[in-house]
Each structure stands twice: as structure tokens, then as C-alpha cells.
C-alpha positions in Angstrom: 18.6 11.6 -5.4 20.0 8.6 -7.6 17.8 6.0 -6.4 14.5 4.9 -8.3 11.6 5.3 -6.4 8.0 3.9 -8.3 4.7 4.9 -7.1 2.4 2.0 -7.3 -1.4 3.2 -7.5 -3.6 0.6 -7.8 -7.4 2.1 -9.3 -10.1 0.5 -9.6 -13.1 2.5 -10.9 -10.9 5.8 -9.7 -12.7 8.1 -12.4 -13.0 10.8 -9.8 -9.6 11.1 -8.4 -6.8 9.2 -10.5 -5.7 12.4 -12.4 -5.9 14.8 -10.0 -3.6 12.1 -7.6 -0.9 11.9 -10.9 -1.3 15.6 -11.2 -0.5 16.2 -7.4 2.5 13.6 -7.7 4.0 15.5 -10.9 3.5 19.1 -9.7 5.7 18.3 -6.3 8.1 16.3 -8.3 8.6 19.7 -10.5 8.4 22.1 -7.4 11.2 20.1 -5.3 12.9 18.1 -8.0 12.1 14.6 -6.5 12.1 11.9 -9.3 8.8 9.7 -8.4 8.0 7.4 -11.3 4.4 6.8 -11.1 2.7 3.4 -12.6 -1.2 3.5 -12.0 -2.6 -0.3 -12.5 -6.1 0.2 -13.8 -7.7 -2.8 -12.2 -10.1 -4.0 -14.5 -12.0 -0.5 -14.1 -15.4 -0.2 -15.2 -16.0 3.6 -15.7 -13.6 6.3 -17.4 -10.7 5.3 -15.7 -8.9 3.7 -18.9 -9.7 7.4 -20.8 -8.5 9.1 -18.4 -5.6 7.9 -18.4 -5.0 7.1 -21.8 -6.2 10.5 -22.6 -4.0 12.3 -19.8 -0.3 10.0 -21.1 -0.9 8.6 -17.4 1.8 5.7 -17.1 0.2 2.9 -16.7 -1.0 -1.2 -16.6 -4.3 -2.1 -17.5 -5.6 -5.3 -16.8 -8.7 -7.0 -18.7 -10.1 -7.8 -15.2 -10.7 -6.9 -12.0 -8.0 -8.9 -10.2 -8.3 -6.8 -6.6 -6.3 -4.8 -4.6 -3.7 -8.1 -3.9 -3.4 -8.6 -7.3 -3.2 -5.3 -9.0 -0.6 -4.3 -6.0 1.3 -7.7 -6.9 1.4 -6.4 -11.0 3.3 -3.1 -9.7 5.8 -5.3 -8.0 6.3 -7.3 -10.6 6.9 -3.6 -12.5 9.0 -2.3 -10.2 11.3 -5.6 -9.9 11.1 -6.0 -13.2 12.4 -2.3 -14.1 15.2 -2.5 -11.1 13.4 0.0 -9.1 15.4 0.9 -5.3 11.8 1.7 -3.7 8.2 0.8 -4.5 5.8 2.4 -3.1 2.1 1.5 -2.8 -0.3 4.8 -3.0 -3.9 5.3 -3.5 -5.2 6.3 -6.0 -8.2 8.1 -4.0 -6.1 11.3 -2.8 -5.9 9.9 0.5 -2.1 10.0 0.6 0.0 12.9 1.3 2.8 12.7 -1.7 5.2 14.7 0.8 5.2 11.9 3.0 7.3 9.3 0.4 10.5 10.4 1.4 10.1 9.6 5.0 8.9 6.3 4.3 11.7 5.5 1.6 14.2 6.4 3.9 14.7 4.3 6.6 15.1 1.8 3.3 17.4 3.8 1.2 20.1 3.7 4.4 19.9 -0.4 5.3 17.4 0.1 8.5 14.3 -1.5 7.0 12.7 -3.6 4.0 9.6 -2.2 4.6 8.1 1.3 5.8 4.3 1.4 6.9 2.9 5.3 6.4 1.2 4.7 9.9 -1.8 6.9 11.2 -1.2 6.0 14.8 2.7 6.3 15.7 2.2 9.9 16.4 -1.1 10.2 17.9 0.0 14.3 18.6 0.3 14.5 14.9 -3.4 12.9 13.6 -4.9 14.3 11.3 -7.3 11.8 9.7 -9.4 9.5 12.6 -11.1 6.4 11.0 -14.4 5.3 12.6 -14.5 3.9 16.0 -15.6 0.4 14.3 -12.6 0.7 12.0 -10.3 1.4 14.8 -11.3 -1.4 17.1 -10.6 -3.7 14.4 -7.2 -2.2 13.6 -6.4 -2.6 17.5 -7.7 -6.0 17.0 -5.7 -7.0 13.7 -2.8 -5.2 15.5 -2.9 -7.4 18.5 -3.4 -11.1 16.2 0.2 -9.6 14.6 2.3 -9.5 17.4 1.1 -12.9 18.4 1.9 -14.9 15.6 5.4 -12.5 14.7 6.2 -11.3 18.1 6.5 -7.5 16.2 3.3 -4.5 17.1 2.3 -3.0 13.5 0.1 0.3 15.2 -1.5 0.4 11.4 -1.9 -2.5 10.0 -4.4 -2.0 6.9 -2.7 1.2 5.6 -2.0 0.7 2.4 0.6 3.3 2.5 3.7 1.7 2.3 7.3 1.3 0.6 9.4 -1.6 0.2 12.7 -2.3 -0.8 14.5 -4.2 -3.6 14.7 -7.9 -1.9 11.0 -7.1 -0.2 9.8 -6.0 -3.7 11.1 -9.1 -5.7 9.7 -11.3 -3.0 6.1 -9.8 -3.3 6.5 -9.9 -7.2 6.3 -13.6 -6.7 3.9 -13.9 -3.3 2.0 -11.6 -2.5 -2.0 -12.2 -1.2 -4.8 -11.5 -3.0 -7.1 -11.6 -0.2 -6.4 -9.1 2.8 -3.1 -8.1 1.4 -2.0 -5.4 4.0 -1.7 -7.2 7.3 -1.2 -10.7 5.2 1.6 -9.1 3.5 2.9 -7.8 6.8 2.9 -11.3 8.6 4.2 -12.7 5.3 7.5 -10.0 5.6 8.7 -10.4 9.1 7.9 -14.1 9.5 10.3 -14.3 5.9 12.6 -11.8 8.4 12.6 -8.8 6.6 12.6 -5.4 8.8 9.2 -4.0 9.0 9.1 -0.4 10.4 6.7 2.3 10.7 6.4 6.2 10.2 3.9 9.0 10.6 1.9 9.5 7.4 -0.6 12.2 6.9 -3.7 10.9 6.0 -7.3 12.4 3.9 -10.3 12.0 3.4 -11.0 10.2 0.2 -11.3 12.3 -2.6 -13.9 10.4 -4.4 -15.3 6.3 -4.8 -16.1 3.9 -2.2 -13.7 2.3 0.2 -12.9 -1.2 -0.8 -14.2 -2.5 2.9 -17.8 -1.7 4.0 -19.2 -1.9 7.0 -21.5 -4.9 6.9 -18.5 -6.6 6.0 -16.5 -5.4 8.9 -17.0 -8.2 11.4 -16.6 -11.2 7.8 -13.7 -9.3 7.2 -12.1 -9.4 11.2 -12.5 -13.2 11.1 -11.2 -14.0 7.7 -8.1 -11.7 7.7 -7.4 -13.0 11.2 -7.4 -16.7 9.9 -5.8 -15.6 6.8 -2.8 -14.2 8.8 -2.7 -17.8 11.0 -2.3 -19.7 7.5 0.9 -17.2 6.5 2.3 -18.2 9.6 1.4 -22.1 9.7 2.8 -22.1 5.9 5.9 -20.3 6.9 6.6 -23.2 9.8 5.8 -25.9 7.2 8.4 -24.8 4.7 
């Protein structure tokens, strides 16, 4: 393969997980020659994160503070545009992506067919592996349903954060991407821009370690402002 692909790991207090994700990444790249480049963004991280990966040679971007998931994913962009990269791809740095997956995601990108692969949970419902809670899943049905009305295009898995862009996607979120509710933002943001948007089965885990960045007495502040943050995307798109 002579493309670049970048894995983009945002980690934010990842102490627990962050090496043994790189590890995983660089032991499949040596066992079936795949060239990932990984660059974790340590987002203003509290705990050992920083030793970690200083003390492991982990590539990577620290920040001097917490900027969130929008705006750690947005530095990796602006990496990844800035160092030419063919694919980005956005990975957690939790262990709950499957490294094996990338090349399905990348490509549908690397022959013309999309800008943008989701690594969706719920295209294949015969192949699940990894069920979120019910809560969780109602609101993904809900998000999923507020998408196709303001871009006319169903996104089954709209807050995975399991995704892969291409060059023109990647240089457009190096300079706007959201900071708040970045997954299905950044998804209204793409098609209503009219890039491609697809989706492909992912395998997902259980999180390896840390706390999820939504919890569930947030859940139902979270529905509303995501919902009225993907209505702005679309009003500002009309407006330009």
C-alpha cells in the first residue's frame, strides 16, 4: 500500500489503555505489513498519560489544556493535512476499536466512492458484537432520525467515533471542525458541504479502561443540545 494512512487517537486521561492501544496498532502493522502512522493527541491529560508516552517514544501532540474531543480531533487534522496524509483516521484511544477494521473503512476512500467512512455498529445487525445500553441506543435512533431530516442521508451510527476521512474532508475539518458534539455535528457539517458520507461494519469493545466522555445524567442535556447543535450546521450552511 502506497497511501498514507494516520491514526488519530485523541486521550484524554487514557493512562490505562493508550499504550496497550499503540502496542496493538504496531504489532498488526508488523504481522501484516500495513503502514498505519499513529499520532496520539494527549488532551490536556491529567494523570500519566504524558509519561507514558514520552517514556514508550509514542508519537504524539500534547496540548497544555484540555481542549475536548472536538478540538483534540481537529489538532490530528490539522496533523494529518498538514503532513499530506491520503486517510485520517479517528481511533480511541480506550481499546474499543478493532485495528483490523481500518482497511475497510479506508477503502471505499482510497478508490473515489466516499470522503468519509463511519465504522458503524448497526449496518450489520448479524455481525454485532458490542450492544450499547438501551438509553444509549434510543438516542442514537433519535440523533439518527434529526440527520436525515435536515441532510436527507440515514447515518445508522451516528456518535461513533470510528471514522476515516479523506484528503479534501480532512483539510476541511483542519479548519471547521466542532468542538461541541463533534460526531453527528461533523456528519451534518460533511454532507450538507456535499461530501460522500458512507458507512461500514466495525467491530466494537468494551472499553478497556476510563470513563466514557458522556454519562448518563447527561443523556437527555446532551439529546437536546446535539440536536440543536446539528439545526445551527444546517441554518449556517443555507446562510453562506
Amino acid at each position: 500500500m502506497d497511501k498514507k494512512i494516520l491514526l488519530i487517537i485523541p486521550a484524554y486521561n487514557e493512562q490505562e489503555c493508550i499504550l496497550g492501544v499503540y502496542e496493538k496498532i504496531t504489532e498488526y502493522n508488523s504481522r501484516t505489513g500495513t503502514p498505519f502512522d499513529v499520532i496520539v493527541i494527549n488532551d490536556g491529560s491529567t494523570d500519566d498519560t504524558e509519561k507514558i508516552l514520552t517514556g514508550n517514544a509514542v508519537p504524539h501532540i500534547r496540548l497544555i489544556r484540555n481542549l475536548g474531543i472536538g478540538g483534540a480531533v481537529q489538532t490530528g487534522y490539522m496533523y494529518a493535512a498538514m503532513k499530506g496524509y491520503d486517510v485520517a483516521v479517528q481511533f480511541d484511544g480506550d481499546g474499543q476499536h478493532e485495528i483490523s477494521c481500518v482497511s475497510d473503512l479506508a477503502a471505499p476512500i482510497l478508490s473515489g466512492e466516499a470522503d468519509m467512512v463511519i465504522g458503524s455498529r448497526f449496518v450489520d445487525r448479524d455481525s454485532e458484537n458490542f450492544r450499547s445500553t438501551f438509553a444509549r441506543r434510543v438516542g442514537i435512533n433519535i440523533l439518527s432520525f434529526f440527520i436525515k431530516l435536515f441532510t436527507g442521508r440515514k447515518i445508522y451510527d451516528p456518535t461513533s467515533g470510528f471514522r476515516a476521512c479523506g484528503k479534501d474532508l480532512t483539510a476541511f475539518f483542519a479548519e471547521n471542525y466542532p468542538t461541541e458534539y463533534p460526531e453527528p455535528v461533523s456528519e451534518v457539517a460533511a454532507l450538507m458541504q456535499g461530501y460522500t458520507v458512507r458507512e461500514r461494519h466495525a467491530v466494537m469493545h468494551e472499553r478497556q479502561g476510563g470513563t466514557s466522555s458522556i454519562r448518563a445524567w447527561k443523556s437527555a442535556y446532551y439529546m437536546i443540545n446535539v440536536t440543536i447543535a446539528m439545526f445551527m450546521e444546517r441554518i449556517r450552511k443555507r446562510q453562506k
